[in-house]
C-alpha positions, 0 to 999 in steps of 0.5 A: 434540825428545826426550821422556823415551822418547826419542820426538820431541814438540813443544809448540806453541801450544793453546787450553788456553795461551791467556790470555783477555787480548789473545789472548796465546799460548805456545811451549815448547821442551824444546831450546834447538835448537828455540828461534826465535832471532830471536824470543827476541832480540827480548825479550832485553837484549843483555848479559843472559848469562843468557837468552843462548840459548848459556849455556842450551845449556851447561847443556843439555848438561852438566845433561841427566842431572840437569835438565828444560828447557823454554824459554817464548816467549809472545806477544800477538794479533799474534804479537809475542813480549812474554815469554820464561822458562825453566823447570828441573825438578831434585830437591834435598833440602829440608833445605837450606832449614831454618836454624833447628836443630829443622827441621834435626834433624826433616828429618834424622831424616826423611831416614834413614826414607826419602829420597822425605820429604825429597828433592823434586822442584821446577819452577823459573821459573828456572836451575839456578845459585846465581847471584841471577839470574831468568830471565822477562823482558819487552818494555816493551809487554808486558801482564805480568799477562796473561803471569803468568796464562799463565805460572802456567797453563803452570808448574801444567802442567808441574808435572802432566808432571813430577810436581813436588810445588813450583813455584818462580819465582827470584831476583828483584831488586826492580826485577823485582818489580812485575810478579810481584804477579799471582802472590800471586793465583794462591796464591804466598807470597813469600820472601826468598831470599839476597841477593847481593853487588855491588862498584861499581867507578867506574873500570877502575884495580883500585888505584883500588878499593882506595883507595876502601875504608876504611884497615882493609880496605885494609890486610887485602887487603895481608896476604892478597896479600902471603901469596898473594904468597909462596906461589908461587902465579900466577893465569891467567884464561883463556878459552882452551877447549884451556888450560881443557880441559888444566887442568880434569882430575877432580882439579881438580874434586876442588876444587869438590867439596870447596867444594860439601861444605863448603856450608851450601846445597847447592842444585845440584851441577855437573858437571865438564862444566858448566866445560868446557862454558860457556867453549866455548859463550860463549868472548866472556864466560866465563872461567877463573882458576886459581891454579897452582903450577908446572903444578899448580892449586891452585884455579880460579873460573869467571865471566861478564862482559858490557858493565858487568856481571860476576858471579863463579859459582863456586869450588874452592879446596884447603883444606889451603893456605887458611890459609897462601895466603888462596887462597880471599880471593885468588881473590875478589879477583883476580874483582874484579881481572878485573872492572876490567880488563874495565871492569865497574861493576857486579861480583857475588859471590856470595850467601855469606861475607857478612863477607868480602864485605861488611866487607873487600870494601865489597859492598853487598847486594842484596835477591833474593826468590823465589815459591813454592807447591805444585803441588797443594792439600795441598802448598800447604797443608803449605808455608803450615805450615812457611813460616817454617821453610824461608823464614825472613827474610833482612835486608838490611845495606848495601843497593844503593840502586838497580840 
C-alpha cells in the first residue's frame, strides 16, 4: 500500500499494539486490497452494508482526495479475529456543530481571521457518510474491553500520523453501547449525535403502510402524490451502472449540490464519483431513483437495501420545482415505496426533516450517540470547555422501543 509520498508501507501487528489482555493484537490496512477477506467476514453479519468490504472500496476510491482509511482487524491469542473497525481521517468545519446562535457567530467570526481555527482535522471510528450508522463490530466471544483499549491505543496512534486535533467513534445505536463504556475511562465524554428516522414496515404491500398511518397523514401523502402525479414527472429506480452513468452527468449532481448547500450540517461533501461508484461496486443492494421529465432528471436519491433493512443515503432535488411537484416529499416516499417492494421491515431515512419524517411518515426516532476526546491534553481540555456548545442535547420524540 501507498503512503502519502507515495512510498509502499505495511502496518502489521507490533508489541506496542498489543493489548495486555489475553494477547489481543492488531492488523491495519490503509487499502481495503490489503484487507484479509476471509477474516473480516468472520466478524462481519452478512447483511450489514456498511462494513461490506465493497461499499469500503467505493469510498475508497470516490473519497481518496479528500479521506484517510485505515481498516482494523483485531485478534485474540489464537489469531481468531474477534473485531474489525474502520477509521477515516477527514477536516470538517466545526462551526457545523454549534446550534446555539452565540457559538455560531464566534466560530464564524473566527472563521473570517483564519480558517486553521475553525476548520479541523478529525479521525473518525467511523465513515464518512451521514447515515446513523457505526462502523466497530464484534464477535459474541470477544473480550470488547480488551479491544476498546487496544482500539483507543490504535486511534490516539493515528491521530499522531495523522496530526488530527480530535478523535471521534460514530453513531452508536443503544444496543451498541454496552461495550463503549471502557472509553468514558480512556478520557471520552459521550454525546447525543442526531437521531435518525426508522419506518416499520409489517408487510411487502406499500398500500398497506398507508393505511396503517393516521387518517391526516394519510390524506397529505395523497395531495402530494396527486401533485407529483400531475406534474409529469416519473420515477426509475435502478441499479443498472451504464443508465446510472448515462444519467448521473455534472448537471444532475448540480441537484445535490444545491441540497448539500442548503444543509444546516454540512458534515461531508461527496463526490459525483461516489454516486457512480457505490451502484458498480455493490450492484446487488445499491440503487438509484431519478425523477425524470421526459429524459430530463429533475432529482434522484441514492439507497442500500439488504435482507429486511433499507436505509435511504441521500438526495438531490430541483428546489425551483419543490413547491409545485412535492419533489422533495415524493422522493421519500417513493424510498419507502422501494423499501416494501424489496420486503424490508426495517427502512431508514434519514436524520433530518424531522416533521415530515415523523408526523406524516409515522417514523419513530432512534437514538444515535457518539464518543469523542482530543488527541492530546489541551484539546481534551478545550472540548470539556465547549462540550455543550458543539454537542448539545438532542431529545429523543417517539422513540424505537427495541432494534
Amino acid at each position: 500500500m501507498n503512503n502519502d509520498n507515495g512510498t509502499m508501507v505495511s502496518e502489521r501487528p507490533r508489541s506496542a499494539t498489543q493489548s495486555p489482555r489475553r494477547g489481543l493484537t492488531e492488523e491495519i490496512q490503509r487499502a481495503v486490497a490489503d484487507v484479509d477477506l476471509d477474516a473480516w467476514e468472520q466478524v462481519r453479519p452478512s447483511s450489514d452494508y456498511f462494513m461490506d468490504l465493497r461499499l469500503l472500496k467505493a469510498l475508497e476510491i470516490s473519497m481518496a482526495d479528500s479521506c484517510r482509511f485505515r481498516f482494523v482487524i483485531y485478534r485474540d491469542a489464537s489469531t481468531k479475529p474477534v473485531a474489525i473497525a474502520v477509521l477515516c481521517t477527514f477536516t470538517i468545519d466545526i462551526g457545523i456543530l454549534a446550534e446555539d446562535a452565540w457559538s455560531q457567530w464566534a466560530l464564524s467570526r473566527l472563521g473570517k481571521i483564519s480558517r486553521q481555527l475553525v476548520d479541523y482535522r478529525i479521525l473518525f471510528c467511523g465513515l464518512p457518510l451521514s447515515a446513523g450508522q457505526s462502523s466497530l463490530r464484534f464477535t459474541p466471544e470477544a473480550d470488547t474491553a480488551g479491544v476498546m483499549n487496544l482500539l483507543d491505543q490504535t486511534l490516539r496512534r493515528v491521530a499522531r500520523q495523522d496530526k488530527s486535533k480530535i478523535i471521534v467513534l460514530k453513531e452508536f445505536a443503544d444496543h451498541e453501547m454496552p461495550p463503549l463504556k471502557t472509553l468514558e475511562n480512556l478520557g471520552y465524554r459521550k454525546a447525543d449525535s442526531l437521531p435518525t428516522h426508522i419506518v416499520h414496515l409489517r408487510s411487502d404491500s406499500f398500500d398497506e403502510y398507508l393505511r396503517s398511518l393516521g387518517q391526516n397523514s394519510r390524506h397529505s401523502i395523497k395531495r402530494s402524490m396527486k401533485k407529483f402525479a400531475a406534474s409529469g414527472l416519473q420515477f426509475m429506480t435502478t441499479s443498472d451502472i451504464e443508465t446510472i452513468e448515462r444519467l448521473m452527468t455534472p448537471e444532475v449532481y448540480e441537484l445535490y449540490e444545491s441540497v448539500f448547500l442548503r444543509s444546516k450540517t454540512k458534515f461531508e461533501h461527496l463526490p459525483l464519483s461516489f454516486f457512480t461508484e457505490m451502484p458498480r461496486q455493490l450492484p446487488d443492494c445499491c440503487e438509484l431513483t431519478f425523477a425524470m421529465e421526459a429524459e430530463r432528471v429533475r432529482g434522484f436519491s441514492i439507497a442500500l437495501h439488504s435482507g429486511h433493512d433499507y436505509c435511504g443515503l441521500y438526495m438531490g432535488f430541483d428546489e425551483s420545482i419543490n413547491s409545485d411537484t412535492h419533489l422533495y416529499f415524493n422522493l421519500s416516499l417513493r424510498g419507502i415505496e422501494d423499501a416494501a417492494r424489496h420486503s424490508a421491515t426495517h427502512v431508514e431515512i434519514g436524520q433530518n426533516s424531522e416533521e415530515v419524517k415523523r408526523i406524516k411518515f409515522g417514523a419513530l426516532q432512534s437514538r444515535r450517540s457518539i464518543y469523542v476526546r482530543g488527541s492530546n491534553g489541551i484539546m481534551n481540555w478545550i472540548i470539556g470547555l465547549l462540550f455543550k456548545q458543539l454537542f448539545p442535547s438532542r431529545p429523543v420524540h417517539g422513540e424505537v422501543p427495541t432494534e
